[in-house]
PDB file of N, CA, C and O in Angstrom:
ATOM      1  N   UNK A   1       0.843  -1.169   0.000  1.00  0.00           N
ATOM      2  CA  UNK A   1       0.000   0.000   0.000  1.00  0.00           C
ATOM      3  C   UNK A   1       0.892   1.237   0.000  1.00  0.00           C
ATOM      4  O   UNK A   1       1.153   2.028   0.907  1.00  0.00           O
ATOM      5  N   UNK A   2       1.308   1.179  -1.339  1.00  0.00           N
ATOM      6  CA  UNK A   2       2.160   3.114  -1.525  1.00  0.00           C
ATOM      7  C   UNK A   2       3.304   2.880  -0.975  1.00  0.00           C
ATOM      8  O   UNK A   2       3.836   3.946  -0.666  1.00  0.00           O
ATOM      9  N   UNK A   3       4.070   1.774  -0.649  1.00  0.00           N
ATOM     10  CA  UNK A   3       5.005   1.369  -0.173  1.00  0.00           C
ATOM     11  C   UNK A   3       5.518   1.639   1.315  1.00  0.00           C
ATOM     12  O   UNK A   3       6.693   1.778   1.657  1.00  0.00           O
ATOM     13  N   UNK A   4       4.139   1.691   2.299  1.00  0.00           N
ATOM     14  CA  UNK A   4       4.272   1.955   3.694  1.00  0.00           C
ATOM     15  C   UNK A   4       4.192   0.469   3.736  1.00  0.00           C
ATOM     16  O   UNK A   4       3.646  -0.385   3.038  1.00  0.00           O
ATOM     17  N   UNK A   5       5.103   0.469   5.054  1.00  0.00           N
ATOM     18  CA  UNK A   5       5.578  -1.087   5.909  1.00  0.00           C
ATOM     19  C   UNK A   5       4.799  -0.880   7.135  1.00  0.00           C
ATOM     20  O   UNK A   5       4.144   0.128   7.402  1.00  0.00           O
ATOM     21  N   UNK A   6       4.884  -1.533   7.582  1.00  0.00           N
ATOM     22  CA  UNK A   6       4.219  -1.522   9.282  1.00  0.00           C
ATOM     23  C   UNK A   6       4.720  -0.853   9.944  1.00  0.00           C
ATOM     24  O   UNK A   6       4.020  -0.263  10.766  1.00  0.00           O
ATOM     25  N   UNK A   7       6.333  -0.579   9.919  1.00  0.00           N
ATOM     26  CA  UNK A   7       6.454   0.216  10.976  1.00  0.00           C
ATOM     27  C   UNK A   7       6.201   1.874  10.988  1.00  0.00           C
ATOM     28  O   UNK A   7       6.258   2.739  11.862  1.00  0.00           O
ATOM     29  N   UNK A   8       5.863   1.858   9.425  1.00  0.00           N
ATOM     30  CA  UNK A   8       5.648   3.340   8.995  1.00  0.00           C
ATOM     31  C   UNK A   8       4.398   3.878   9.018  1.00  0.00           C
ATOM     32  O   UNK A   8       4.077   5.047   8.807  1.00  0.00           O
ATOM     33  N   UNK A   9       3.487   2.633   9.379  1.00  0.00           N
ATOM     34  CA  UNK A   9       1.889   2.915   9.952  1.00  0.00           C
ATOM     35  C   UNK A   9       1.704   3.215  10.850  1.00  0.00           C
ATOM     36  O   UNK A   9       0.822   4.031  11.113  1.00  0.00           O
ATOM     37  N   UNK A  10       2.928   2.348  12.212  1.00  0.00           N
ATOM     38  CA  UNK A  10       2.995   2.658  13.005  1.00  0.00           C
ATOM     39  C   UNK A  10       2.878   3.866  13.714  1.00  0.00           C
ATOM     40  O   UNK A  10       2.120   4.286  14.588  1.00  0.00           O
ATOM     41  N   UNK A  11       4.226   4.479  12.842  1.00  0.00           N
ATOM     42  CA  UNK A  11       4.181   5.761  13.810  1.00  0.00           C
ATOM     43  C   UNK A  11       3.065   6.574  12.787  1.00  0.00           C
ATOM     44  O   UNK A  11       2.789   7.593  13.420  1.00  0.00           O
ATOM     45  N   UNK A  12       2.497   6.587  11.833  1.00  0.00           N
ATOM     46  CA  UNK A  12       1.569   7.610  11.103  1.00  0.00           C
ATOM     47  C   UNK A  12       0.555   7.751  12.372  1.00  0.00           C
ATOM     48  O   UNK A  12       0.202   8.801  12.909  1.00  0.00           O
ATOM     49  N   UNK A  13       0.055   5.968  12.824  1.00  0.00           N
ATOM     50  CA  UNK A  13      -1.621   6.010  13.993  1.00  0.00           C
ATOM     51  C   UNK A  13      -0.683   6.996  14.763  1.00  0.00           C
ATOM     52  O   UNK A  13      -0.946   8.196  14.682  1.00  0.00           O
ATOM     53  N   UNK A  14       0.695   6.472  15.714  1.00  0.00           N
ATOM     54  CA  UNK A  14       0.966   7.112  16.783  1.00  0.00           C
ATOM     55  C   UNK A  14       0.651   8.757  16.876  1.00  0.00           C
ATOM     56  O   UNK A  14      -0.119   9.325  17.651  1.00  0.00           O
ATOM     57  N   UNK A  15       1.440   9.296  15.902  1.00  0.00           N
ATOM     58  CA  UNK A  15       1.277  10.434  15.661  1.00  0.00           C
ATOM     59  C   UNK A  15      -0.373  11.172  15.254  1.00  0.00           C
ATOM     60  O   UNK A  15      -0.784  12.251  15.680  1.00  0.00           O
ATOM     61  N   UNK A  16      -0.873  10.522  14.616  1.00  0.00           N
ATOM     62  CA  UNK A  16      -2.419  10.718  14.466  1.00  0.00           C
ATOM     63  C   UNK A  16      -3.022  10.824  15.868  1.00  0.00           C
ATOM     64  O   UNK A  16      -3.480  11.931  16.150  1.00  0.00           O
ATOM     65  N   UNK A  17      -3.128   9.518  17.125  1.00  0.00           N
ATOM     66  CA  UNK A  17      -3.333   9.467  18.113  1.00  0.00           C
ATOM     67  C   UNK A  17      -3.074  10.758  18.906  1.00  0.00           C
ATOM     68  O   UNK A  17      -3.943  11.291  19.596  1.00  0.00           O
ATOM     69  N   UNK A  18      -1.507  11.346  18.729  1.00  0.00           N
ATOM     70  CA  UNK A  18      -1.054  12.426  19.715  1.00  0.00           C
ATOM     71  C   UNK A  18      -2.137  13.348  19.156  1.00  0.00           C
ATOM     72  O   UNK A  18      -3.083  13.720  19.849  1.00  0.00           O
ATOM     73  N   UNK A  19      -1.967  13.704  17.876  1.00  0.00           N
ATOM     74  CA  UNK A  19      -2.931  14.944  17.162  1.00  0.00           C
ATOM     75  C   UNK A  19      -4.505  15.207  17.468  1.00  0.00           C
ATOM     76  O   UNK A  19      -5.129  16.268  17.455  1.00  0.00           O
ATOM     77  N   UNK A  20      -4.898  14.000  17.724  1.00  0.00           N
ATOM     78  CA  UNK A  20      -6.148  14.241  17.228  1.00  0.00           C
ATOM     79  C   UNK A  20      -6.706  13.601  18.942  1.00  0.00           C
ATOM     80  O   UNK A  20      -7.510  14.359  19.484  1.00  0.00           O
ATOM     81  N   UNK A  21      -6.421  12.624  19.562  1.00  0.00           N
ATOM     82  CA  UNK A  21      -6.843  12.425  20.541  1.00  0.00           C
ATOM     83  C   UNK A  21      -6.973  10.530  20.405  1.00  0.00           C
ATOM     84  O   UNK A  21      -6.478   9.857  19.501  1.00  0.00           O
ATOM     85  N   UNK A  22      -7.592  10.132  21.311  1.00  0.00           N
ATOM     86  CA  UNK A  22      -8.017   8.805  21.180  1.00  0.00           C
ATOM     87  C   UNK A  22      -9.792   8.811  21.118  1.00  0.00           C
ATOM     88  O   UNK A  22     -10.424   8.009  20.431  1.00  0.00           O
ATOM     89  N   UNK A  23     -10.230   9.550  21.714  1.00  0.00           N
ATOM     90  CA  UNK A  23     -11.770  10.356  21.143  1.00  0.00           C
ATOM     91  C   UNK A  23     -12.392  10.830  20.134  1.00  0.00           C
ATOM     92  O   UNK A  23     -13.607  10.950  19.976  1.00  0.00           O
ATOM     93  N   UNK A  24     -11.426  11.138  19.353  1.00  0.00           N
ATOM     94  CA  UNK A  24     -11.750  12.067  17.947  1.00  0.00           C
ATOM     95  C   UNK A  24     -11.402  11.257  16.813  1.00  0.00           C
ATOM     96  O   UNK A  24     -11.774  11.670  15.715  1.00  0.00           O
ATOM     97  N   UNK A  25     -10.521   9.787  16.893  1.00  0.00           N
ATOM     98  CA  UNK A  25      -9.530   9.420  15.433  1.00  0.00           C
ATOM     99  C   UNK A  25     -11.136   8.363  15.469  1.00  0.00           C
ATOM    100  O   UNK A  25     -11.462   8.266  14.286  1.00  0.00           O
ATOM    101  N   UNK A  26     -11.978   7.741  16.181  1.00  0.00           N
ATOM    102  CA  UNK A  26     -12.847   7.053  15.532  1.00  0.00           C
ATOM    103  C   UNK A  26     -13.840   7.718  14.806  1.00  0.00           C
ATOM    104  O   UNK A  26     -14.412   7.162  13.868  1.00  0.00           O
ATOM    105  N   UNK A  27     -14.133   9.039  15.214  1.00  0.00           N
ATOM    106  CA  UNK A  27     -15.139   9.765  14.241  1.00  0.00           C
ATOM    107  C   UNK A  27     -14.190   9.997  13.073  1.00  0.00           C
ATOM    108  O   UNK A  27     -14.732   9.672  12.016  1.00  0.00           O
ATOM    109  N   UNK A  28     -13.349  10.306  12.970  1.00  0.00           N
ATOM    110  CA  UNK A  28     -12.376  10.414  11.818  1.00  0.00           C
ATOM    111  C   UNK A  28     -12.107   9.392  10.738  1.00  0.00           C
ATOM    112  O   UNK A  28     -12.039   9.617   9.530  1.00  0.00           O
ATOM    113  N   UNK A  29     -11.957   8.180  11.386  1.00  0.00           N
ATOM    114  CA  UNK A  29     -12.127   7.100  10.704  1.00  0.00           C
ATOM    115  C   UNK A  29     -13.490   7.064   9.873  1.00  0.00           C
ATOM    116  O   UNK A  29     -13.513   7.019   8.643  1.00  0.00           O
ATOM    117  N   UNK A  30     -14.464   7.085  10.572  1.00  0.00           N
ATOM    118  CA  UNK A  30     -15.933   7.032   9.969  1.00  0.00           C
ATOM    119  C   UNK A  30     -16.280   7.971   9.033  1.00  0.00           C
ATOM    120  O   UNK A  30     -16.963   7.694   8.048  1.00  0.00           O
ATOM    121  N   UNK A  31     -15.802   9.197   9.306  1.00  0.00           N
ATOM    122  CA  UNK A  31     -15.807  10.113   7.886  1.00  0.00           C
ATOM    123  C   UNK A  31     -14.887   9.921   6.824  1.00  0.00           C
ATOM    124  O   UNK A  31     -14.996  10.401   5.696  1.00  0.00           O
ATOM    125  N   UNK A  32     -14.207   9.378   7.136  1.00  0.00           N
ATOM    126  CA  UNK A  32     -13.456   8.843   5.889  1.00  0.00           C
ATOM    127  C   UNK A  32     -13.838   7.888   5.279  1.00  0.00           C
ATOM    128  O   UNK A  32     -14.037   8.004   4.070  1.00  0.00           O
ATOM    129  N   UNK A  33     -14.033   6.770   5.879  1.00  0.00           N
ATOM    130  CA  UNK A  33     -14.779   5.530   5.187  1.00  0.00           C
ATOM    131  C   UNK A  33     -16.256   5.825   4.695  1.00  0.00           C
ATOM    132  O   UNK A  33     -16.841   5.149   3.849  1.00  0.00           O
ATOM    133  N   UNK A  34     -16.833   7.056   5.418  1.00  0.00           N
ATOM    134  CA  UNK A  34     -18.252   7.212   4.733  1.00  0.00           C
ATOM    135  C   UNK A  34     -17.457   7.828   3.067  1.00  0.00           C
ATOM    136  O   UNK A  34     -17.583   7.184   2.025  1.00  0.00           O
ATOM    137  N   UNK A  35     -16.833   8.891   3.140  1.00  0.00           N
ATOM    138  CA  UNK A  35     -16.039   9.719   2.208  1.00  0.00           C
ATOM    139  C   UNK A  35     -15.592   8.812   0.647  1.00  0.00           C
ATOM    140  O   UNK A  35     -15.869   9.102  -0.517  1.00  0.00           O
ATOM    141  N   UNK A  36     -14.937   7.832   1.118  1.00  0.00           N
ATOM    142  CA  UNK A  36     -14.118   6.891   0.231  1.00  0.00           C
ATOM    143  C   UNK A  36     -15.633   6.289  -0.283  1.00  0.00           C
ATOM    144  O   UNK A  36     -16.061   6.946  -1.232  1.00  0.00           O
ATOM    145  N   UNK A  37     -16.239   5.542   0.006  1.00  0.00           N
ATOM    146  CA  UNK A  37     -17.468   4.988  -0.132  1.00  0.00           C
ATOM    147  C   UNK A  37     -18.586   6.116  -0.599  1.00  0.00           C
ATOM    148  O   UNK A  37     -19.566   5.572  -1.110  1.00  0.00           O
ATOM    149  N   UNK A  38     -18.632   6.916  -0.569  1.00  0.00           N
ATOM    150  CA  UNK A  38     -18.755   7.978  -1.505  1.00  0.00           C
ATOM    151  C   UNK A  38     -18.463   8.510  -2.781  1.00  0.00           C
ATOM    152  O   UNK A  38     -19.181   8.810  -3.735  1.00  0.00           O
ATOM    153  N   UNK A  39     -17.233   8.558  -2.579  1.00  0.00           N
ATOM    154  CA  UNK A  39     -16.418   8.306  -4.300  1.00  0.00           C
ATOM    155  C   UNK A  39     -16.527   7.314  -4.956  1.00  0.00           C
ATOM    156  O   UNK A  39     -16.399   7.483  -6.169  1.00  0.00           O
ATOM    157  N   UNK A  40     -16.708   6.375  -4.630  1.00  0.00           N
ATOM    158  CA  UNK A  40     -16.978   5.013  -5.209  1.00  0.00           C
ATOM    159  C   UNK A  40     -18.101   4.993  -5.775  1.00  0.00           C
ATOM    160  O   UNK A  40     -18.206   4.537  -6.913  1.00  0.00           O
ATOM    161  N   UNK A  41     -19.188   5.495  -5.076  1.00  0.00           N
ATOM    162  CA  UNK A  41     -20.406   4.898  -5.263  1.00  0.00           C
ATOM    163  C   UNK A  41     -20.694   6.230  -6.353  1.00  0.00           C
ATOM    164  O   UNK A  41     -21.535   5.922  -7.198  1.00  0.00           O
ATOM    165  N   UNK A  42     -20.077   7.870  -6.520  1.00  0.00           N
ATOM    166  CA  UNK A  42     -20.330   8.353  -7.708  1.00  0.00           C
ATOM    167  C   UNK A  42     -19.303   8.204  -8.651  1.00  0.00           C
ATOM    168  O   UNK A  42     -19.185   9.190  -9.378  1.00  0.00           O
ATOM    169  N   UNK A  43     -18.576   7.346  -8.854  1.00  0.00           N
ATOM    170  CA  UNK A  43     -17.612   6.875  -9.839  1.00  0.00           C
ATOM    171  C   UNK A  43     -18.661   6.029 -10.739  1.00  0.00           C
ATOM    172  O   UNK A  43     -18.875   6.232 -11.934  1.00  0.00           O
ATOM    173  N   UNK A  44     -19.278   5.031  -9.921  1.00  0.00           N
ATOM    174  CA  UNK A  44     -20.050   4.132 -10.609  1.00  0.00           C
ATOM    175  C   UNK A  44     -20.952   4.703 -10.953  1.00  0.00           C
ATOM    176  O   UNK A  44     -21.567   3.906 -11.661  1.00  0.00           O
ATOM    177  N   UNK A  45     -21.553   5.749 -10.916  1.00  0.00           N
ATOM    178  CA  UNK A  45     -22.471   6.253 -10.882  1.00  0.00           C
ATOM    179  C   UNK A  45     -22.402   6.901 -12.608  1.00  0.00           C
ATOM    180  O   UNK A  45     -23.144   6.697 -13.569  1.00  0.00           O
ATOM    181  N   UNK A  46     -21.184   7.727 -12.450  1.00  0.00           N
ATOM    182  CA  UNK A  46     -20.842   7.877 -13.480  1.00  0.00           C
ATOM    183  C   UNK A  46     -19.907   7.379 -14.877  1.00  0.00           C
ATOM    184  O   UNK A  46     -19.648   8.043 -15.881  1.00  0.00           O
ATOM    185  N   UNK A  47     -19.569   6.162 -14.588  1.00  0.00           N
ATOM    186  CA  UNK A  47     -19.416   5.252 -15.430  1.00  0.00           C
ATOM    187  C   UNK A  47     -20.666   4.888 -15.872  1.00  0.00           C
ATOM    188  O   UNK A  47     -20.632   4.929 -17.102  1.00  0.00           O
ATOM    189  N   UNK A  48     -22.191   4.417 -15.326  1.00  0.00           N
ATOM    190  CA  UNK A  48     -23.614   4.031 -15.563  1.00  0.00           C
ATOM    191  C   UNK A  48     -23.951   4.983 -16.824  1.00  0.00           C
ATOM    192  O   UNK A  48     -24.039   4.657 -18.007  1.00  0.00           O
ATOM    193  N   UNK A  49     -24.147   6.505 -16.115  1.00  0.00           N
ATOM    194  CA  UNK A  49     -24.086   7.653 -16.983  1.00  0.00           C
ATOM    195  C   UNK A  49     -23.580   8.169 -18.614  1.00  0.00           C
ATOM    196  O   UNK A  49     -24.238   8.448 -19.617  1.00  0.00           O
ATOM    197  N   UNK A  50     -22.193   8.144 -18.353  1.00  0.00           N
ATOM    198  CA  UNK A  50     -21.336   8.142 -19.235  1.00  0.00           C
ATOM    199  C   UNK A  50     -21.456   7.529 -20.806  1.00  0.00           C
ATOM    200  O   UNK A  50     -20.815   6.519 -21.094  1.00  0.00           O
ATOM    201  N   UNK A  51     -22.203   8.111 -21.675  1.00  0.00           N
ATOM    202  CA  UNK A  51     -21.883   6.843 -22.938  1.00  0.00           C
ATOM    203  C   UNK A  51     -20.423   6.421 -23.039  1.00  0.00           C
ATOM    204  O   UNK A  51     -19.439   7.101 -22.748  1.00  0.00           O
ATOM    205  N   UNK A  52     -20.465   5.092 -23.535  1.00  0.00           N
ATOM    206  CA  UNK A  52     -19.360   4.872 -24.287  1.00  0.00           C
ATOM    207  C   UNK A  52     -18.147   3.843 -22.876  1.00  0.00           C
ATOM    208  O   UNK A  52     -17.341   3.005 -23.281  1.00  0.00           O
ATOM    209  N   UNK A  53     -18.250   4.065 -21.816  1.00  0.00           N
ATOM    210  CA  UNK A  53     -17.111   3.988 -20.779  1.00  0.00           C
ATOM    211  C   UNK A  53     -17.295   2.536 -20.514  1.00  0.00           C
ATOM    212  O   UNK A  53     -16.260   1.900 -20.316  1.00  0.00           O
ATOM    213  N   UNK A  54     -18.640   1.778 -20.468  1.00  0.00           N
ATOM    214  CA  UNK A  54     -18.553   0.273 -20.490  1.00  0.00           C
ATOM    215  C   UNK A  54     -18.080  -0.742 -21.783  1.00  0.00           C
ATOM    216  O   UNK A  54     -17.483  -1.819 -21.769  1.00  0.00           O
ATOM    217  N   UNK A  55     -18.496  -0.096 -22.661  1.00  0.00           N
ATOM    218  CA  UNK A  55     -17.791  -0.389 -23.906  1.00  0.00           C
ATOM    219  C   UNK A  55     -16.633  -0.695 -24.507  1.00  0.00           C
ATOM    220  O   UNK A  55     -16.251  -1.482 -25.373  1.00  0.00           O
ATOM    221  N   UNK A  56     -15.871   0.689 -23.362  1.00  0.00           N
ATOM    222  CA  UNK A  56     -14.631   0.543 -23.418  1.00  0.00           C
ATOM    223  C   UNK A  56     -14.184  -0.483 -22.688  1.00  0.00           C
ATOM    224  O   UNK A  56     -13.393  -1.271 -23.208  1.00  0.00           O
ATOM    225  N   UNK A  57     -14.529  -0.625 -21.605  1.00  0.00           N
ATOM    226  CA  UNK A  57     -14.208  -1.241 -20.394  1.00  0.00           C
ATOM    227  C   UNK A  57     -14.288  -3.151 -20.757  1.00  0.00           C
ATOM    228  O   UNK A  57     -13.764  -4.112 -20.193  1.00  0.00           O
ATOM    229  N   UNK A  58     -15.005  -3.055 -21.693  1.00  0.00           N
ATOM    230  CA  UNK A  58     -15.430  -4.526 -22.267  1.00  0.00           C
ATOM    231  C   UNK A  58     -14.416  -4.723 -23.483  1.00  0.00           C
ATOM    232  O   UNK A  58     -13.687  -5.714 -23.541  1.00  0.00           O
ATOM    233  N   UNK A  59     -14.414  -3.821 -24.352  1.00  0.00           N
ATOM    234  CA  UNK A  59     -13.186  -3.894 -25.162  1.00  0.00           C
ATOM    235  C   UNK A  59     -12.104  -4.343 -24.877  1.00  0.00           C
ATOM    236  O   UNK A  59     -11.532  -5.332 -25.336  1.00  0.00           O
ATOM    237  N   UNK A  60     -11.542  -3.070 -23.505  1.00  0.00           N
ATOM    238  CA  UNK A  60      -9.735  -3.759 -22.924  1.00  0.00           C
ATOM    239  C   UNK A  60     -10.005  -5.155 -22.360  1.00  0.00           C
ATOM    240  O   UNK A  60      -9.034  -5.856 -22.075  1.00  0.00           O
ATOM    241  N   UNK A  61     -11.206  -5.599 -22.181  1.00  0.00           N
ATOM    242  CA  UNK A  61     -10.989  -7.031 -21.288  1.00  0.00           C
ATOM    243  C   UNK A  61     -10.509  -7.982 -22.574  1.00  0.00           C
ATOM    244  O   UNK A  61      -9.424  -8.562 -22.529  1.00  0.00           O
ATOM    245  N   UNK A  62     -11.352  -8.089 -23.661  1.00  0.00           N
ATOM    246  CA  UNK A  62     -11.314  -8.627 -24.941  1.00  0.00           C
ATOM    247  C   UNK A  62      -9.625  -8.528 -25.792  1.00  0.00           C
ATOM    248  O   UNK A  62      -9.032  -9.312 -26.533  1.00  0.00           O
ATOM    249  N   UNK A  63      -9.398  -7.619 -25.423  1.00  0.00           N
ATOM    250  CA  UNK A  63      -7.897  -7.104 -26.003  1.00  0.00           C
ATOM    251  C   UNK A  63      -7.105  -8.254 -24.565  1.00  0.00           C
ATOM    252  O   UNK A  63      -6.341  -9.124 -24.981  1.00  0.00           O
ATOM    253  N   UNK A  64      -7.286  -8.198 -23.336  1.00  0.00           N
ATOM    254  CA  UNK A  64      -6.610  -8.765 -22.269  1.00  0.00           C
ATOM    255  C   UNK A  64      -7.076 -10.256 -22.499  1.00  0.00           C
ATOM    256  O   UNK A  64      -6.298 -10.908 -21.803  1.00  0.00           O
ATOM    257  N   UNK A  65      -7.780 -10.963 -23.000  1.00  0.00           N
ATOM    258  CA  UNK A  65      -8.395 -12.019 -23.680  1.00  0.00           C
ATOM    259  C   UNK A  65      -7.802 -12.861 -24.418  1.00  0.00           C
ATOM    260  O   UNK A  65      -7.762 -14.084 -24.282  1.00  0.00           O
ATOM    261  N   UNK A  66      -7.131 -11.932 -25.555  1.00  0.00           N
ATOM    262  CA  UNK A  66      -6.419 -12.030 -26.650  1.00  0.00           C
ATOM    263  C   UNK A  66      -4.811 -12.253 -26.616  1.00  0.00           C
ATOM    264  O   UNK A  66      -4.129 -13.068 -27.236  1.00  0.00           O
ATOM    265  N   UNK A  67      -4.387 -11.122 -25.559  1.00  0.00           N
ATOM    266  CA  UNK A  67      -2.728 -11.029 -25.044  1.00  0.00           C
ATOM    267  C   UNK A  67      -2.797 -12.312 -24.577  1.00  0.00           C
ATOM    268  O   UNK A  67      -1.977 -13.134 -24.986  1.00  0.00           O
ATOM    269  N   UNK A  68      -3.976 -12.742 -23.471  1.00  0.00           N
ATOM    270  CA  UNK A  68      -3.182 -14.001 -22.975  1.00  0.00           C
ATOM    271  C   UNK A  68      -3.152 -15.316 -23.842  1.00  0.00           C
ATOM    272  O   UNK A  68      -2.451 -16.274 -23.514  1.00  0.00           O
ATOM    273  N   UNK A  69      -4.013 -15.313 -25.054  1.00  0.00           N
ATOM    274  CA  UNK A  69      -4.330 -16.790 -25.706  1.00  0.00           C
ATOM    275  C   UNK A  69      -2.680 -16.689 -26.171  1.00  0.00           C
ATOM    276  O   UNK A  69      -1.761 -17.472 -25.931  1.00  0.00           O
ATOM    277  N   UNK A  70      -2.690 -15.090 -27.122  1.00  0.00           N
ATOM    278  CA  UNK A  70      -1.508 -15.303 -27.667  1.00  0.00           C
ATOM    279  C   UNK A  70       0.236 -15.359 -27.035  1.00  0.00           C
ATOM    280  O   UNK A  70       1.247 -15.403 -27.736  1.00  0.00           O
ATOM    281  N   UNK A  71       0.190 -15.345 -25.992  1.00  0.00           N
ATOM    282  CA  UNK A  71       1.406 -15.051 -25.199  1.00  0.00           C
ATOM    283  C   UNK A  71       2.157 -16.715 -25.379  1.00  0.00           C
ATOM    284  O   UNK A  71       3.383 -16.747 -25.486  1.00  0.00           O
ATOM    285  N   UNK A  72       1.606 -17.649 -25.396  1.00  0.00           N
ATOM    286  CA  UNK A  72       2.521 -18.860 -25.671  1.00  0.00           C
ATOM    287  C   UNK A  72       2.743 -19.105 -26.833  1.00  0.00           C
ATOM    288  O   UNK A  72       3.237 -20.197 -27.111  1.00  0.00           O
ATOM    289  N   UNK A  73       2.488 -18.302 -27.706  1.00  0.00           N
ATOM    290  CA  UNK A  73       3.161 -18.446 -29.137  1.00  0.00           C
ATOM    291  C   UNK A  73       3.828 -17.330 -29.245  1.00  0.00           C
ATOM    292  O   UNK A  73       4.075 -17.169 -30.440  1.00  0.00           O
ATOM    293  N   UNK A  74       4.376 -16.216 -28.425  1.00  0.00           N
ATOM    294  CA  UNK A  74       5.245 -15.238 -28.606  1.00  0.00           C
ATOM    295  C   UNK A  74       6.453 -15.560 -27.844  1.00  0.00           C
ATOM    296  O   UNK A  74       6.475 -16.083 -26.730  1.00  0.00           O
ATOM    297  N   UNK A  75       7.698 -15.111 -28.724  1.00  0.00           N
ATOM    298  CA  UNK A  75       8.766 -15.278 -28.016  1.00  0.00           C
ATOM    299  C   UNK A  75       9.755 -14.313 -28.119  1.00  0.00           C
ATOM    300  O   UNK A  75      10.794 -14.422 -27.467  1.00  0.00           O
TER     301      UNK A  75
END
């Protein structure tokens, strides 16, 4: 994940913890996960919308379809 290790999460909570409190980082959490889940849900929203974007989206699979039949006859 973005090339953080554990111990670099570590100190991110620690430091989050000092900042914000041990009271305040669970409402924080929850607005974020409402937030993220938000974007998501108008991403899809607008992919639904969008002419043309499933189409595409079905195309590259078909093209990814194709790379793999042909990959054991490429050398």
């Amino acid at each position: 994940m973005f090339g953080l290790g554990t111990p670099e999460l570590i100190v991110i909570l620690g430091i989050a913890f000092l900042v914000f409190g041990g009271k305040k980082l669970p409402e924080i959490g929850s607005g974020l996960g409402k937030a993220i889940s938000s974007f998501k849900k108008g991403l899809h929203e607008v992919e639904e919308t969008v002419p043309g974007v499933k189409e595409v989206a079905s195309i590259k699979e078909e093209v990814g379809k194709v790379k793999d039949m042909a990959s054991p006859f490429a050398k």
